[in-house]
C-alpha positions, 0 to 999 in steps of 0.5 A, a space after each residue: 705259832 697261835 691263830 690270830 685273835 679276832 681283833 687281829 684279824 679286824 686289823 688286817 682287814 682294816 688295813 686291806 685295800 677295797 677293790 675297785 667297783 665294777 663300772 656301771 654301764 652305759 645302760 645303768 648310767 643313762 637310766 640314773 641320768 634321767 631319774 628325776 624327784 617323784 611327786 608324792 601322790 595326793 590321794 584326798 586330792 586324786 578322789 576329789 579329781 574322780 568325784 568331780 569329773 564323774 559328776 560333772 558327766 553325769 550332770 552332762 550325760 543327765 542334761 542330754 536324756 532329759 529328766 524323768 515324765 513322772 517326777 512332779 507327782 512322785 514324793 518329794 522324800 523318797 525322791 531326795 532320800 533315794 537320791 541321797 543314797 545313790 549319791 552317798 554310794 558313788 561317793 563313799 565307795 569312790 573315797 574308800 577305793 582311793 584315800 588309805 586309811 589314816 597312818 596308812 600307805 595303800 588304799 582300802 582294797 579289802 573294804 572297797 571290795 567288800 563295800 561293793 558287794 554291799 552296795 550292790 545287794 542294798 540297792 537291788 533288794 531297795 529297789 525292788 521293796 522301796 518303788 514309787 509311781 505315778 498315773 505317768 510312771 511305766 511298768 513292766 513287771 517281771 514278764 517285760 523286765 527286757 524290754 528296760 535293758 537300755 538303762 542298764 546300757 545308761 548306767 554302766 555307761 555312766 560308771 565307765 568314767 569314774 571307774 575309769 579315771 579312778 584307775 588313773 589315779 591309782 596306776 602303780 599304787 597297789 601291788 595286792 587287791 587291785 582286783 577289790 579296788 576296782 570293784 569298789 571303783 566300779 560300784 561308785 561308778 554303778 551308784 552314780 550311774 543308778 543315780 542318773 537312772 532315778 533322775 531320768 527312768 520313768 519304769 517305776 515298777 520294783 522288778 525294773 528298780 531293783 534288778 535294772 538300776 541296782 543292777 548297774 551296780 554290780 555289773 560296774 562292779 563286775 566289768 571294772 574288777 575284770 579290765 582295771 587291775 591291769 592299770 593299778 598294778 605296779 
């Protein structure tokens, strides 16, 4: 007697009945039971939410330390520019961190990270080559640069809310690079944290400037990359 051909085979197993499945369980069965429709996240809407309540704070934590002594006598451009750049930092970094690329799924990690480590050496070699001062201003110099260690106390504290609620809004969204992401958080953080520095510091001396307030930011960086990722990770 032959071998069955292969469509003869594919009529008896046709043909065959299909066992039973297996019971679920009553652990499986609950589980399924209290599955619900996930909302989709809004990534443009989850950094207008971080930017907001960050400068809403910072406006907070500015009001109460007062604005800078020497501020009238300063020039008006470099006081908007260098402003400017501490805001467009904050911003950048903040949106880069958290809304992916277009066509994209997962926000921008490696750039986050990489946009940190600049923003990081741009504000601390600005700093220390692009100061200003006035007969009202403060300055240090490299000797005494201790004694201003309170506005790097200032500014990571301003950098804790951003960093903080951008790793809200990004929990369980990045399987790799939470690590880049945070440092990127954290540097947004340090920029707006630098920002409140510029409005509020009067130590005008470039040591002060460049290693203090552009300090902020890599130690934002820094601190946010070592506690968040726990948070953003699925």
């Amino acid at each position: 007697m032959s071998a069955p051909r292969d469509y003869e085979l594919d009529e008896l197993l046709r043909d065959a009945p299909l066992p039973d499945p297996p019971p679920l369980g009553d652990l499986l069965e609950r589980e399924l039971a209290s599955l619900g429709p996930a909302t989709p996240r809004n990534p443009r809407r989850d950094a207008g939410l971080v930017i907001g309540v960050s400068l809403v704070y910072a406006a907070a934590l500015l009001a109460v330390l007062r604005l800078r002594r020497d501020l009238d006598g300063l020039p008006v451009g470099w006081m908007i520019a260098y402003s400017a750049a501490w805001f467009a930092g904050f911003a950048s970094l903040a949106w880069i961190a958290i809304v992916p690329a277009p066509g994209a799924m997962m926000p921008r990690w490696r750039m986050a990270g990489v946009g940190a480590a600049i923003a990081a050496t741009m504000f601390i070699a600005g700093g220390m080559l692009l100061h200003e001062s006035t007969p009202l201003s403060v300055s240090y110099g490299l000797a005494n640069l201790h004694r201003g260690h309170w506005c790097l106390e200032i500014g990571v504290a301003t950098a804790i809310v951003p960093a903080t609620v951008g790793a809200l809004v990004l929990r369980g969204v990045l399987p790799v690079g939470s690590r880049w992401a945070a440092a990127g958080l954290g540097a947004a953080g340090g920029s707006l944290g630098g920002l409140v520095l510029h409005l509020h510091c009067p130590i005008a001396d470039g040591w002060h400037l460049g290693i203090v307030h552009g300090g902020v930011v890599a130690v934002s960086a820094l601190i946010a990359a070592l506690l968040a990722p726990r948070r953003m990770s699925p």
